[in-house]
C-alpha positions as CSV (number, residue, x, y, z in Angstrom):
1,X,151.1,72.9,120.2
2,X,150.6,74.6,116.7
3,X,154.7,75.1,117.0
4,X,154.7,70.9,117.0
5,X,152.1,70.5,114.3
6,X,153.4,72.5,111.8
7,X,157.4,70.8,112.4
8,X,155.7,67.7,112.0
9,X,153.6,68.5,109.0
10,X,156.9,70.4,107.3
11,X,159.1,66.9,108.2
12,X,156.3,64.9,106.2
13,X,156.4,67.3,103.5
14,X,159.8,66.8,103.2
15,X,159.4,63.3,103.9
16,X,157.2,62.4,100.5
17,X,159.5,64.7,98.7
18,X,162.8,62.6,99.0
19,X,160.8,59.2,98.9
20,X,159.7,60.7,95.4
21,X,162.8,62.3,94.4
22,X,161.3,65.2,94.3
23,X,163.2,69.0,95.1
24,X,161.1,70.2,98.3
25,X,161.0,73.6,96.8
26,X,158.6,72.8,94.1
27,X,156.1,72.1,97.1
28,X,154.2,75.1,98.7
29,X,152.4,74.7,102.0
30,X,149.0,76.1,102.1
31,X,147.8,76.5,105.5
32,X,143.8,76.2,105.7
33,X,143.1,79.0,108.3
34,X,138.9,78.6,107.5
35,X,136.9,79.0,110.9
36,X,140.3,80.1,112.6
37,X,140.2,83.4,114.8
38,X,143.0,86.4,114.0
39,X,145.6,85.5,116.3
40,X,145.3,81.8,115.9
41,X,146.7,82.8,111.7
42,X,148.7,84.9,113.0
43,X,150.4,82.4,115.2
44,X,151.2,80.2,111.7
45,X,152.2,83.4,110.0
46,X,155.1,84.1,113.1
47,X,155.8,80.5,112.1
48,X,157.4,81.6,108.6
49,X,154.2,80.6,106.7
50,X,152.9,82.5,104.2
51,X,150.2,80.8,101.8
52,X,146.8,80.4,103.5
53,X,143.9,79.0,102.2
54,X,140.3,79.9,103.0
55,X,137.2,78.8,101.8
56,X,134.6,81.8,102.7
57,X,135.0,85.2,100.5
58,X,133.9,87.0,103.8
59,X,136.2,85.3,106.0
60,X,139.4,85.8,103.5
61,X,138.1,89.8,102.5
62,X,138.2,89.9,106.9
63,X,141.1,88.1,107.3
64,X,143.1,89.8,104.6
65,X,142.4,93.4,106.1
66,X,143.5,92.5,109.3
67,X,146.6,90.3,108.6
68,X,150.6,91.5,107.1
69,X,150.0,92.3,103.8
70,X,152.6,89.6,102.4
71,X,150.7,87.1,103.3
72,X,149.3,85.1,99.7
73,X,145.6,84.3,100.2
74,X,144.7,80.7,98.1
75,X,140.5,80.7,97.6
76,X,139.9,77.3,97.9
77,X,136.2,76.9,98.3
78,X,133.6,77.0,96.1
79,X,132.9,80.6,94.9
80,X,129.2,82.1,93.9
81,X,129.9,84.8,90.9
82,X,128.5,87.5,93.2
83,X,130.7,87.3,95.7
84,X,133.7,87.7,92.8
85,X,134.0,91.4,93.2
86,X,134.9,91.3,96.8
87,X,138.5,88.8,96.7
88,X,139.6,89.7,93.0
89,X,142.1,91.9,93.8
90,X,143.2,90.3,96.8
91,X,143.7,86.3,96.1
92,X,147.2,85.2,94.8
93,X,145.4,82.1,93.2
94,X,142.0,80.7,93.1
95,X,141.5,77.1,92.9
96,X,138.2,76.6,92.4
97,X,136.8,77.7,88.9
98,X,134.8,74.9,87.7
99,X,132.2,77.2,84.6
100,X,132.6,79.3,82.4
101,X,130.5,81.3,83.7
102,X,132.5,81.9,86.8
103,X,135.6,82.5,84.3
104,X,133.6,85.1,82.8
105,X,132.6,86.8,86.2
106,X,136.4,86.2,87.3
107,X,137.8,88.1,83.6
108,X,135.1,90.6,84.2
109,X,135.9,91.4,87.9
110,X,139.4,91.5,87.6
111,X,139.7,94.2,84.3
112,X,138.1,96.6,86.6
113,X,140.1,96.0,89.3
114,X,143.1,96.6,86.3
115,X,144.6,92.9,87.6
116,X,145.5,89.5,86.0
117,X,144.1,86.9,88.4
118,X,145.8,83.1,88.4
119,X,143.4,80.6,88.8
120,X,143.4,76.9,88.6
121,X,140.5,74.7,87.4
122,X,138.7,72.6,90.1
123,X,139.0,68.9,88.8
124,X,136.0,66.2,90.5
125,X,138.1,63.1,89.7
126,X,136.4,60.6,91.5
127,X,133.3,61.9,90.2
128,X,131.8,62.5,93.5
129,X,128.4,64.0,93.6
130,X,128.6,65.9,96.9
131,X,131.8,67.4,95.0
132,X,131.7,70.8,92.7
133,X,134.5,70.2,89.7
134,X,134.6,69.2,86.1
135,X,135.0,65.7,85.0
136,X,138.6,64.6,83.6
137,X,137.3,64.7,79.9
138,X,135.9,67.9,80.4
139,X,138.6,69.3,81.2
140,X,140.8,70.3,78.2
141,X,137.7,71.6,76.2
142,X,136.8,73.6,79.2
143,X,140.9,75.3,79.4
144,X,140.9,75.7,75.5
145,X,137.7,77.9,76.0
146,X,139.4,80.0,78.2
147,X,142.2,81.3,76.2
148,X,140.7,84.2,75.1
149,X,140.3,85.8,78.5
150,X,142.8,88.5,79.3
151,X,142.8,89.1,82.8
152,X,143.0,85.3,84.1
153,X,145.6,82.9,83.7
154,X,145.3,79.6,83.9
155,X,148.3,78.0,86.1
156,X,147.3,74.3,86.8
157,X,144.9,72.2,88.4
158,X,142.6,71.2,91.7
159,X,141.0,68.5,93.0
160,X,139.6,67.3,96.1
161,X,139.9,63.4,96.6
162,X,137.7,61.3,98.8
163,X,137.9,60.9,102.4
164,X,139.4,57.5,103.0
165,X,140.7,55.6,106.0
166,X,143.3,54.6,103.6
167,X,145.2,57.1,102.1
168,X,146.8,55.2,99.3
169,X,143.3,54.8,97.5
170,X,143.7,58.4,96.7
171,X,146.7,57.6,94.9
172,X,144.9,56.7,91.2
173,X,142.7,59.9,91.8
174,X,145.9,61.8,92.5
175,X,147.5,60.0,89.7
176,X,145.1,61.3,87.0
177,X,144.8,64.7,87.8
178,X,148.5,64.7,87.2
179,X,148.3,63.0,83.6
180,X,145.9,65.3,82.7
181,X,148.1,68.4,83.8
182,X,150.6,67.0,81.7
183,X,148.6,66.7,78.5
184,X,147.4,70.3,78.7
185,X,150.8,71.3,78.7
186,X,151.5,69.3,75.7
187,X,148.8,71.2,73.6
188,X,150.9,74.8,74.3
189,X,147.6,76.6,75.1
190,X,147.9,80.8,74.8
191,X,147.4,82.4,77.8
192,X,147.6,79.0,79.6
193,X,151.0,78.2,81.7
194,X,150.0,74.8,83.8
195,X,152.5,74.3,86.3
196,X,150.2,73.6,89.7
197,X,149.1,70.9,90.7
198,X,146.6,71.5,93.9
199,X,145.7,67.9,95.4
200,X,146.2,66.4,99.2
201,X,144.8,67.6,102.5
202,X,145.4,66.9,105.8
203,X,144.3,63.0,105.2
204,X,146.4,62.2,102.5
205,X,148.9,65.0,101.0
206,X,152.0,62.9,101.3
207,X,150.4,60.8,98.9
208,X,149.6,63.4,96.8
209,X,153.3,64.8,96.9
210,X,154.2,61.3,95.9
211,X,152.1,61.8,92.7
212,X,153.2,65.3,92.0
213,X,151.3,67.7,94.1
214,X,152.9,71.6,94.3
215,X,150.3,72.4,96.6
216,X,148.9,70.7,99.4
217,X,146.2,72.0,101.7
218,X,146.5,71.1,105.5
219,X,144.4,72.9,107.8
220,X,143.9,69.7,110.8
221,X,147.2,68.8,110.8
222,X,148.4,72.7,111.9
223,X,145.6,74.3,113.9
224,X,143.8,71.1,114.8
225,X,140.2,70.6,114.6
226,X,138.0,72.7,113.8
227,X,135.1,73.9,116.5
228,X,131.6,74.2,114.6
229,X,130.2,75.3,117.9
């Protein structure tokens, strides 16, 4: 079953690319393993994937003990400060930073641990207010403040789009976040290298790899859904 969803998720992904011209290896699959038991991940991992993405720092710190060691861990949920010190040193890329306060923590965390953490900063585009993020104009004061930090980098942005029966409404959300990526770049930043561009989930990332996504976030799609019980 997970076999079939993941063939059919990697022949959308491919899909998007080619309508958009697009090279599919500029697009990394993250698989969102949160709530999933052990061997269920492990199942994905035997697949050939490697990027998961969880969204509890005790679930990933768990998960990243007891999984191969190559496997790159994406923290895509919203993260308190205290819980910093725990997933530092183990993340490949954090998506979420949305204060500079959390920066700081991040910076702080991550000399002790004597690493340079990648992070992206968590975009709320549609200006939801059940949603954690900063808004579009915010954002390049918000990277600018950050250049002084030594042990993060800045690689790109995140955002999480509405839920929508249609996907293509996502598109203009999708759209900006991409714009805005591009204008960072243009204002050659130190310590900032924006590349990624985090955006589409299960509901809509072929949309989003229309509108330039490098990352999309599918956790339905592969392991099916999730049991709250």
């Amino acid at each position: 079953m997970i076999n079939e969803n993941l063939k059919a998720v990697q022949e959308k992904i491919a899909k998007a690319a080619e309508k958009a011209g697009r090279n599919l290896e500029e697009i990394t699959l993250i698989a969102v393993s949160k709530t999933k038991p052990i061997p269920v991940v492990k199942s994905v991992y035997d697949l050939g994937v490697r990027d998961f993405g969880e969204n509890k720092v005790q679930e990933l710190d768990d998960k990243s003990e007891r999984l191969p060691g190559d496997i790159r861990w994406h923290m895509i949920g919203h993260l308190q400060r205290n819980k910093v010190k725990y997933i530092v040193d183990k993340v490949a890329l954090i998506h979420s930073v949305e204060s500079l306060r959390l920066a700081e923590t991040i910076d702080k965390e991550a000399k002790k641990k004597g690493v340079v953490v990648p992070i992206l900063i968590e975009v709320n585009v549609a200006g939801e207010e059940s949603k954690f993020g900063l808004k579009p104009e915010e954002t390049l004061p918000f990277v600018k403040s950050l250049q002084s930090f030594t042990n993060i980098e800045v690689k790109g942005l995140m955002t999480i789009a509405p839920y929508v029966s249609d996907p293509e409404e996502n598109r203009p959300v999708f759209a900006t976040l991409r714009k805005l990526l591009v204008d960072i770049k243009e204002e050659n930043l130190d310590n900032v290298n924006v590349s990624i561009l985090s955006m589409g989930m299960s509901n809509d990332y072929q949309i989003a790899i229309e509108e330039g996504a490098t990352m999309v976030r599918v956790g339905t799609e592969i392991f099916g859904e999730r049991n709250y019980a």
